[in-house]
C-alpha positions in Angstrom: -30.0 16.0 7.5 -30.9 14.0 10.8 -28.1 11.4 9.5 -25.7 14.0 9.7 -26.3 15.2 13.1 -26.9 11.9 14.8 -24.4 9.7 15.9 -23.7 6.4 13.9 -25.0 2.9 15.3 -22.1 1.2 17.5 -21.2 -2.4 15.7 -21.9 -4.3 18.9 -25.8 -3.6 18.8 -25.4 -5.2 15.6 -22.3 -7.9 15.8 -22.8 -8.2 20.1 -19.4 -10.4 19.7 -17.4 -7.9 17.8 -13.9 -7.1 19.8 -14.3 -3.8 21.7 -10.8 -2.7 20.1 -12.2 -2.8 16.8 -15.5 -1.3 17.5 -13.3 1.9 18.8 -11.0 1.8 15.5 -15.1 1.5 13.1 -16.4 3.9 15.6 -13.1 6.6 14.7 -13.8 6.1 10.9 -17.2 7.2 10.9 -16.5 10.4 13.1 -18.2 13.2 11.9 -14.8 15.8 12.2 -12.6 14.9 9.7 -9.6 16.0 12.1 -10.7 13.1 14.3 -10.4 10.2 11.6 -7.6 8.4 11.9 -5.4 10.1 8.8 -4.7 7.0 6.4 -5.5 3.5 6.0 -2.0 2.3 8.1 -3.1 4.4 10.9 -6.5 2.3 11.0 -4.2 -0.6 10.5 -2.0 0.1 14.0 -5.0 1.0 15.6 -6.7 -2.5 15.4 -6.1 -4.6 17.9 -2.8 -6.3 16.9 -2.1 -4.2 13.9 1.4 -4.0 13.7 2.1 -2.3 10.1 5.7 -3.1 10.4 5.1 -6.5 10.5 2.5 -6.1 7.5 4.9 -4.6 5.5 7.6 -7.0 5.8 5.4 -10.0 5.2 3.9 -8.6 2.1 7.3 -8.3 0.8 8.7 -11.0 1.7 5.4 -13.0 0.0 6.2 -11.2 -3.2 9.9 -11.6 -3.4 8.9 -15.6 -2.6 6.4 -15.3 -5.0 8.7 -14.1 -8.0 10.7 -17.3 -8.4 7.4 -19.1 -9.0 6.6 -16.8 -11.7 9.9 -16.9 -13.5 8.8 -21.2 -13.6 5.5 -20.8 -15.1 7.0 -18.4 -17.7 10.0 -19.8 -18.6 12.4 -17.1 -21.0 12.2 -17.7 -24.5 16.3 -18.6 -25.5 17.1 -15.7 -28.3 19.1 -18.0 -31.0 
């Protein structure tokens, strides 16, 4: 029950080096009111420092429509005939 009530360790008196920016975003997550979590894993994501989701988002795609032509090589289609 004491775990619920008390407040959770701050990262730095663990990590001393860890970014301040990031020890806010760990230090929302663990909030004990749900309302004060950040709502889903992209608003974590634009709450890091540098987090830009947009940019995320348009490099994972990219990466996969690179990535698809690299596929089609290694599995070449078998020639119906």
């Amino acid at each position: 029950m004491a775990a619920i009530k008390a407040p959770p360790t701050r990262p730095s008196s663990i990590v001393s080096e860890i970014d301040a920016g990031v020890e806010a975003v760990i230090l929302r997550c663990l909030e004990k009111d749900p309302a004060k979590r950040p709502s889903s894993p992209l608003s974590v994501a634009a709450a890091l420092p540098g987090g830009d989701p947009l940019a995320l988002a348009l490099a994972l795609v990219l990466a996969s429509l690179l990535t698809v032509p690299l596929l089609w090589r290694r599995r070449p289609l078998i020639a119906l005939g």
